[in-house]
Wavefront OBJ file of the C-alpha trace (Angstrom):
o trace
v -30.703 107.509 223.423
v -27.692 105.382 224.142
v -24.791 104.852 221.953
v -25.825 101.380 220.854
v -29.317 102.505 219.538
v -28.068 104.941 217.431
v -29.005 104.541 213.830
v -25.548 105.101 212.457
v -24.012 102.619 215.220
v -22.813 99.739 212.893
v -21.510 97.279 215.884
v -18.805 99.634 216.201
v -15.583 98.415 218.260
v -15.247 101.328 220.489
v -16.886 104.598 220.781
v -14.966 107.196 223.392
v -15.764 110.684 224.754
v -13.333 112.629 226.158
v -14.038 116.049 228.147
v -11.130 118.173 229.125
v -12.259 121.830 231.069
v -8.793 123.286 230.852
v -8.365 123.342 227.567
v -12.122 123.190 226.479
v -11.771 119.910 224.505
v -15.231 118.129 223.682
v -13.983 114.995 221.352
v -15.104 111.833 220.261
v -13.167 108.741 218.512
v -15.044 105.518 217.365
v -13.795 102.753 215.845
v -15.816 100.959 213.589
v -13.439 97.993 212.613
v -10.067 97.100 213.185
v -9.875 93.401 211.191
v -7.460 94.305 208.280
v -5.643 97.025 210.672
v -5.279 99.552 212.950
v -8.432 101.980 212.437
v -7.116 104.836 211.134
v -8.814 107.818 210.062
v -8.695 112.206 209.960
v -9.127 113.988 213.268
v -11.868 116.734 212.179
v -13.109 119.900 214.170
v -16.013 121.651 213.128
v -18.603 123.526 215.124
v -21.628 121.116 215.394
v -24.699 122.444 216.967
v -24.487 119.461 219.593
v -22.844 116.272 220.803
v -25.645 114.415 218.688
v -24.773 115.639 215.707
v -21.114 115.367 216.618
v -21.846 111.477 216.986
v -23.585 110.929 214.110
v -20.825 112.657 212.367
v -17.871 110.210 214.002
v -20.056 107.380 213.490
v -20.875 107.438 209.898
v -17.379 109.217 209.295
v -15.428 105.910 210.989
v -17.798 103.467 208.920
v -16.934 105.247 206.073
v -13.277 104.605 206.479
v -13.343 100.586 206.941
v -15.287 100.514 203.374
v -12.164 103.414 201.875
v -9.555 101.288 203.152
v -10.845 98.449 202.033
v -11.870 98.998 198.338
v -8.427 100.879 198.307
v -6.076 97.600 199.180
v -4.894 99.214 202.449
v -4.176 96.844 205.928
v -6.111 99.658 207.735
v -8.915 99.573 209.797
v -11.758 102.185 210.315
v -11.775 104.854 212.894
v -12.284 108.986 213.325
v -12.161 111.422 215.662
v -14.343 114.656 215.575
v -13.806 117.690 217.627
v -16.384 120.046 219.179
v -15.462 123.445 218.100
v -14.825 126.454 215.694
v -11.009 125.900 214.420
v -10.906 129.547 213.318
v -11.928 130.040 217.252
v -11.546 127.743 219.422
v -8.142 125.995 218.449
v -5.347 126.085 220.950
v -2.049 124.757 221.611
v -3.809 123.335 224.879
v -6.617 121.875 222.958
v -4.501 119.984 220.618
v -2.036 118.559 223.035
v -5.284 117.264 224.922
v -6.496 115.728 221.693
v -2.916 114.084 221.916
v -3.398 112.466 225.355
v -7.021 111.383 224.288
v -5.747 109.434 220.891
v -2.894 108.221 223.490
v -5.472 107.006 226.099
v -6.489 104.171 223.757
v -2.912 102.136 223.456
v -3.033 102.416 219.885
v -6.363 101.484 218.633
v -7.068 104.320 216.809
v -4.085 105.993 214.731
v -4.992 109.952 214.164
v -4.475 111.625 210.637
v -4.984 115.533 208.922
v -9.014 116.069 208.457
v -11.441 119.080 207.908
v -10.577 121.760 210.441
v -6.767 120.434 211.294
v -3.882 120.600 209.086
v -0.240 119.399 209.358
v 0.547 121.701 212.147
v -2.130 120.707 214.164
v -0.555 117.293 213.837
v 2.581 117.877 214.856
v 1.284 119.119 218.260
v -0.857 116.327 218.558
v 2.372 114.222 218.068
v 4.283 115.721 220.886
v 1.482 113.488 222.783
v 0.874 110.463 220.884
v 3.218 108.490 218.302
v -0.569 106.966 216.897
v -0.240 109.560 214.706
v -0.381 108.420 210.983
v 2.606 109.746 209.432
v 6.431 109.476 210.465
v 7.841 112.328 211.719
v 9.893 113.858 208.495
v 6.253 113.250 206.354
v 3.829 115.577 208.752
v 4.048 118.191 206.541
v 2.614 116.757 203.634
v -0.512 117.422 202.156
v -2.442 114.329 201.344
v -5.205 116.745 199.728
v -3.490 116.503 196.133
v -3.523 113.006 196.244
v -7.530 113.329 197.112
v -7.879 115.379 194.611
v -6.018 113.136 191.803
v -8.359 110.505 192.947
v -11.304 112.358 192.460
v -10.553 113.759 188.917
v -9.847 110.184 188.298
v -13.033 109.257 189.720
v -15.675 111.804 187.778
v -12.900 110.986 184.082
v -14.274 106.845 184.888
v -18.006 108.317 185.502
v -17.980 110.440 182.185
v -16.409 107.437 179.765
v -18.516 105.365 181.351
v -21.947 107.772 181.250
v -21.307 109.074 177.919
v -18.443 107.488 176.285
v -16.132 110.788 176.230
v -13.177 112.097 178.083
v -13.737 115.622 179.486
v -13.193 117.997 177.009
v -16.452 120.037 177.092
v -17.913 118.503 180.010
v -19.572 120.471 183.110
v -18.781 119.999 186.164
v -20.568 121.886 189.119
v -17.936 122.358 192.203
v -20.014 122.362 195.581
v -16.686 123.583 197.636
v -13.779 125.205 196.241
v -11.404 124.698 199.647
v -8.154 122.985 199.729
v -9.623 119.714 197.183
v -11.732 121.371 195.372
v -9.149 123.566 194.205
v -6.755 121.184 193.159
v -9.805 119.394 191.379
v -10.878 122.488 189.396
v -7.371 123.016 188.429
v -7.176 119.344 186.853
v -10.656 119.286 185.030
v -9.664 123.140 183.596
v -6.397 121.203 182.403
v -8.540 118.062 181.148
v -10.821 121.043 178.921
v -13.952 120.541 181.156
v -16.085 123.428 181.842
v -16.089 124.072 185.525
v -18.708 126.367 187.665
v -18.365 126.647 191.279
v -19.165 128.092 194.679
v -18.144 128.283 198.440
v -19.395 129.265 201.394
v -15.579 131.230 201.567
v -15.664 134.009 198.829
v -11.963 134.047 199.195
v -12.168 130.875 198.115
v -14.363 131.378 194.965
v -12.170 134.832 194.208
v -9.061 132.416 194.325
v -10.414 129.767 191.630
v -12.383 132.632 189.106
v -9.154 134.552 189.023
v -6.291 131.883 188.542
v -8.325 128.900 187.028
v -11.239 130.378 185.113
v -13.781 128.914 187.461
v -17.468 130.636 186.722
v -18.554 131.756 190.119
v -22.225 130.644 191.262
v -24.559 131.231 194.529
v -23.707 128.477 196.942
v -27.777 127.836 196.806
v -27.777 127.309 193.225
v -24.965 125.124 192.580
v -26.631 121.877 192.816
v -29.403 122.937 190.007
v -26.754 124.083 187.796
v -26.745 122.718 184.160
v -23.890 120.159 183.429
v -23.178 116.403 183.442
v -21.264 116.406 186.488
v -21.700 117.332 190.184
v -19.137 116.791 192.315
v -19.887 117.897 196.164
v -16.824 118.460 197.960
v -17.641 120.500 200.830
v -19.099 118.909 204.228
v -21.497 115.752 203.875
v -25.118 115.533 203.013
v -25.755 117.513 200.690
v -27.665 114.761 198.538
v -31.119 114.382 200.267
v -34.767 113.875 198.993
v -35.143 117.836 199.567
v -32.369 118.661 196.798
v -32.511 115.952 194.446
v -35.597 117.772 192.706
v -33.003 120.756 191.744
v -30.233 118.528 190.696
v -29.991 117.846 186.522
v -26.447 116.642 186.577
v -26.508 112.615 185.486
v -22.965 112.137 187.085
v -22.459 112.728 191.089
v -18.754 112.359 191.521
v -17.401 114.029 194.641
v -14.888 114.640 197.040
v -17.081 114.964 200.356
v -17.408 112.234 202.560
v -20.839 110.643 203.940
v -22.747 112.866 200.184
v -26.082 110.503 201.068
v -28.166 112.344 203.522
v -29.456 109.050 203.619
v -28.910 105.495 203.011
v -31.806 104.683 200.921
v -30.613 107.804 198.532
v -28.508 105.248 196.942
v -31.360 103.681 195.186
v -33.048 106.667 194.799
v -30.221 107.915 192.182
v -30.184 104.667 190.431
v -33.427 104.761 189.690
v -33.440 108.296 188.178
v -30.828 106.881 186.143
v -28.257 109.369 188.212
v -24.817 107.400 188.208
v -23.318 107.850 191.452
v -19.570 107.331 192.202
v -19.634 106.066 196.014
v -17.696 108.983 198.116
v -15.444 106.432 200.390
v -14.420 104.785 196.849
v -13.371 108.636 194.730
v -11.934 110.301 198.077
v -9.995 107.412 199.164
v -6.663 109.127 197.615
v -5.704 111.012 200.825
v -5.715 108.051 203.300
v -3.467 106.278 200.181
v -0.999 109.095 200.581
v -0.905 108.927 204.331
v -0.262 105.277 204.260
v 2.116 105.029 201.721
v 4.050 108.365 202.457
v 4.346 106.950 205.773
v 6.403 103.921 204.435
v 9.086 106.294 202.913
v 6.736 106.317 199.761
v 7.167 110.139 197.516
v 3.628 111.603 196.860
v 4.594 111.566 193.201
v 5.201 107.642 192.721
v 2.539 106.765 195.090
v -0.187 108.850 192.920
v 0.821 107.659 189.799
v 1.211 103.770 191.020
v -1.827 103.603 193.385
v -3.889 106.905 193.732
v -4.598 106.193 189.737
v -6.330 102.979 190.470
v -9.621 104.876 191.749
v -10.966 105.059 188.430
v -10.127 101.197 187.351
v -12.205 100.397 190.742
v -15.299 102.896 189.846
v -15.101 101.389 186.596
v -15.629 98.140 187.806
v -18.728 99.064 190.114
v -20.272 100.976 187.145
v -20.482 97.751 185.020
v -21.109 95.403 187.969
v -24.279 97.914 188.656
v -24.920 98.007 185.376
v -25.413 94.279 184.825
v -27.064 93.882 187.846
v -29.451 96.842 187.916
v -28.152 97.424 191.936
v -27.272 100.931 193.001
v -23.592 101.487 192.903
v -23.283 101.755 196.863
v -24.670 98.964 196.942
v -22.289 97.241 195.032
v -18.995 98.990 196.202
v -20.485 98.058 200.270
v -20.768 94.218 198.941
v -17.501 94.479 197.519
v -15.613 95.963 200.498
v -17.359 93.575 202.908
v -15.849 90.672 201.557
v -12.400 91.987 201.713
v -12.343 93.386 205.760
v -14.865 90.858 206.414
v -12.697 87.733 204.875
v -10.105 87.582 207.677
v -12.756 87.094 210.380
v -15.038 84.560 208.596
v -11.985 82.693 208.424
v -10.912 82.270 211.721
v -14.384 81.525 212.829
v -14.037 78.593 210.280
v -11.135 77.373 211.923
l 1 2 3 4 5 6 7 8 9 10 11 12 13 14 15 16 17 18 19 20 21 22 23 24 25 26 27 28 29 30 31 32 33 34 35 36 37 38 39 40 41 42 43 44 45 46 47 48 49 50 51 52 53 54 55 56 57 58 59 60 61 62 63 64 65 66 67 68 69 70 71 72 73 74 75 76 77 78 79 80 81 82 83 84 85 86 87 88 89 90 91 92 93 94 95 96 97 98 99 100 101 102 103 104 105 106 107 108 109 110 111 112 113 114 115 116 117 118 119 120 121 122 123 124 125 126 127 128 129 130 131 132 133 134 135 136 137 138 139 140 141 142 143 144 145 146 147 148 149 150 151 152 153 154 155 156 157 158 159 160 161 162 163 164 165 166 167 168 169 170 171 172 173 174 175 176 177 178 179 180 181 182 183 184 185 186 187 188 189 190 191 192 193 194 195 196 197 198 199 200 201 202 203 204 205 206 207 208 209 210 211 212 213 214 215 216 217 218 219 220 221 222 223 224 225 226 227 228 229 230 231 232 233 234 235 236 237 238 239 240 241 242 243 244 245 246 247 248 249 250 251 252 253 254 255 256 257 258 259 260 261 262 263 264 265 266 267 268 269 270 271 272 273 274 275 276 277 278 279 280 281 282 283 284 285 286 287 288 289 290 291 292 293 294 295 296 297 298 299 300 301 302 303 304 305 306 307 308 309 310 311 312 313 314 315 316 317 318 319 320 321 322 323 324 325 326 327 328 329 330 331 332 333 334 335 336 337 338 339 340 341 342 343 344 345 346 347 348 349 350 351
């Protein structure tokens, strides 16, 4: 099956491989959109079983980030880059310069950023290859995670006024992933009063958030049946399929993880179970607001409180627009990012 008949291909700009034997780098960038920007997006490694499922991954990851950047106000495009391999393993100096060259192959039409599997580090080597590299030099070490974070708690305090008219005191939330976000997110609902269970496939990870936040521990296969309002998946996509839905009771799916929807048509599927769903590229969208704004000269700590803040006001808004309408809120927040990156072009074909 060819690029172009894949069913996550979404007329995407660009899609490029890149194969290099000496260091062992197997990557792919795609670029779904570039009309309000430059497509920017993470670079991620993770061991996929194969270079299909690597592609679906870049495809539906770079789509993803033309509908973020969007909804969040940003002049940025969409665009990702996935990497074939272990980063506990298979991570090299080599490898990462390579990655370098390949984001420097494409003259700028894909600007690289801190994902799953690479961290500030990793970027710097990268940027001893490339200046498309989506922080300035002095701001590589920072950690757009807390922003995500903020954004998220943000995100799932919107679902719960809306859902049932409360702030979080008392509330449960279910943590699928307790890594780097979903750390900083358990900390904030434990501060907000909400009762928090979670689990990771890292039990350093789950030791971590039991002993310094109070976390309840739970088997990673049981998390999405446990018994609170909230679940908020923020571990690798998918996790929300017609297999698992059966086991979930939370009314509230508010989550960090990108691409949650094993499927499109899971959208409506939650609406019509009356499950409120806060769209992932609209509650994660806080770490590609740090980048971009950090990268102007921005500190994390003004740029959270004067944009990162503003994910709940936008949830809010699809909530009551799906509410009126009786549309899924995907549905809704897609609509509503179209005709922002979608504006500029219809215009110039009018002229």
């Amino acid at each position: 099956m060819s690029v172009y008949q894949h069913p996550d291909f979404d007329q995407h700009q660009m899609v490029a491989f890149k194969q290099d034997r000496a260091s062992g780098l197997q990557a792919i960038i795609a670029v779904h959109d570039n009309n309000l920007g430059t497509a920017t997006g993470g670079c991620r490694m993770y061991p996929y079983a194969n270079e299909a499922a690597a592609l679906t991954d870049v495809l539906r990851l770079s789509r993803g980030m033309t509908y973020k950047s969007a909804l969040a106000g940003l002049p940025l495009g969409g665009g990702k880059a996935v990497i074939i391999g272990d980063p506990a393993r298979d991570k090299t100096r080599s490898l990462l310069l390579a990655m370098g060259d390949f984001v420097d192959s494409l003259n700028g039409k894909y600007v690289t950023a801190q994902d799953s599997g690479t961290d500030a580090g990793d970027l710097a080597v990268i940027a001893e290859r490339t200046s498309h590299v989506s922080a300035r030099a002095g701001n590589l070490g920072a950690d757009p995670s807390i922003s995500t974070a903020l954004g998220v708690f943000e995100g799932i305090r919107a679902a719960v006024k809306f859902r049932f008219g409360t702030d979080l005191q008392g509330v449960g939330v279910a943590l699928q992933g307790l890594g780097n976000v979903g750390y900083r997110l358990a900390r904030l609902l434990r501060a907000a009063g909400a009762e928090v269970c979670g689990a990771d496939v890292r039990q350093d990870n789950v030791d971590r958030a039991v002993a310094e936040l109070g976390v309840v521990a739970r088997p990673w296969r049981e998390i999405l049946s446990a018994g609170v309002e909230v679940l908020a998946p923020c571990a690798l996509g998918g996790s929300i399929c017609a297999e698992s839905l059966d086991r979930i009771s939370a009314t509230v799916i508010a989550g960090a993880a990108n691409n949650q929807l094993a499927t499109p048509d899971m959208d409506a599927t939650l609406c019509e179970r009356g499950i409120l769903y806060a769209p992932d590229y609209v509650i994660n969208a806080g770490g590609i607001i740090d980048v971009h704004y950090r990268g102007r000269g921005m500190t994390g700590a003004v740029l959270r409180r004067r944009y990162v803040a503003r994910i709940g006001a936008r949830l809010s808004e699809i909530f009551s627009r799906s509410a009126a309408t009786g549309k899924p809120t995907g549905e809704i927040a897609d609509r509503m990012a179209e005709a922002i990156f979608r504006a500029p072009q219809e215009s110039d074909r009018a002229a």
